[in-house]
C-alpha positions in Angstrom: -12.6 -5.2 -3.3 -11.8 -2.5 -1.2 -13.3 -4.7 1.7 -10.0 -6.9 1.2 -7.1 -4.7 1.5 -5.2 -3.8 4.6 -6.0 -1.2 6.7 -3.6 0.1 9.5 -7.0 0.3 11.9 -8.3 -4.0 11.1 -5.7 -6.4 11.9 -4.9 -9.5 9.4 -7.4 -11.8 8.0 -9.7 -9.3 9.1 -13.0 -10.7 7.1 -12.0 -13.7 8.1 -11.9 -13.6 11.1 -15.4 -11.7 11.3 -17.4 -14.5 9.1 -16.6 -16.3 12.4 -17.5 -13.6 15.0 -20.6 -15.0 16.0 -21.7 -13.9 19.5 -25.4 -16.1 19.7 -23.5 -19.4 18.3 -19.7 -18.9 18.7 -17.4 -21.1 16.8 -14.4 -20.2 18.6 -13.4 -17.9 21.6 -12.7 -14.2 21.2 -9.2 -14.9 22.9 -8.5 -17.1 20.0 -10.4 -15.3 17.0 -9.0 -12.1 17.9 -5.6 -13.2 18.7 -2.5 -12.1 16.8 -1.2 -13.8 14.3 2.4 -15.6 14.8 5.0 -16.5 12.7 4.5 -20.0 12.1 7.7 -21.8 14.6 6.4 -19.3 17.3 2.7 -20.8 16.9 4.0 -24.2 17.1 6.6 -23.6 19.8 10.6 -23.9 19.5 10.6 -27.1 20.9 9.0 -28.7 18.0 11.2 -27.2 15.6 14.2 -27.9 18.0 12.9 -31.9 18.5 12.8 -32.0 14.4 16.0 -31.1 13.9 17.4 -33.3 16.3 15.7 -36.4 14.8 16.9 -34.9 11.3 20.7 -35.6 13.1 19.5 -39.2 14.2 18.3 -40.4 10.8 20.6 -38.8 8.2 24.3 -39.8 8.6 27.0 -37.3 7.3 27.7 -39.5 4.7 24.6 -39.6 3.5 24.7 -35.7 2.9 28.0 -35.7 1.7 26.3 -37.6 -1.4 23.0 -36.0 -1.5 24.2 -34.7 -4.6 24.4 -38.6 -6.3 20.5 -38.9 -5.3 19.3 -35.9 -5.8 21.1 -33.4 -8.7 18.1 -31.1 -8.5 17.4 -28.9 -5.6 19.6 -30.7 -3.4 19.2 -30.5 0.5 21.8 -29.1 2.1 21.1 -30.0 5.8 20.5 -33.0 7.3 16.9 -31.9 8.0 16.3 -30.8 4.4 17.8 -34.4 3.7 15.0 -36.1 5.8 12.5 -34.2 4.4 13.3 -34.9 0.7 13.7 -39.0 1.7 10.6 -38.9 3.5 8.5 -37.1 0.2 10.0 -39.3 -1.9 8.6 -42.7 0.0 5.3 -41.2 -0.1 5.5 -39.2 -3.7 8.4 -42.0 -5.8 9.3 -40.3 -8.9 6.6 -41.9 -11.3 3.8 -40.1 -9.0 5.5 -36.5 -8.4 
């Protein structure tokens, strides 16, 4: 529908964001439904991102990525981060589940 598409004069998520414009029983405040939209790491902060990585570092030796390759011969991680990741879906999704 027409309604749907961009237009340069709405901003993003614009029906959205009015289905919860509600002045007599608000469920948010017009600072935050109105607000722009961020890239995802800027809405959660650097430091977040930052303090992941560095655990990443912590928990994944660089022997362990230097053989990522023996665990994993599909869509192997190439960071240590990636490596986390994959390690930690894999404990919660084994292979018989995923």
């Amino acid at each position: 529908p027409k309604e749907k598409m961009i237009h340069s004069d709405k901003m993003e998520k614009y029906i959205v964001r009015k289905a919860f414009d509600t002045p007599e029983s608000p469920y948010l405040p017009d600072h935050i439904l109105w607000r722009q939209k961020e890239q995802f790491s800027d809405g959660v902060g650097y430091g977040w991102i930052d303090s992941l990585k560095d655990r990443a570092e912590k928990e994944v030796s660089d022997e362990q990525l230097a053989k990522a390759g023996e665990k994993w011969s599909r869509d192997t991680p190439t960071t240590k981060e990636a490596y986390w990741y994959r390690t930690i879906f894999d404990r919660q999704f084994p292979n018989a589940a995923a």
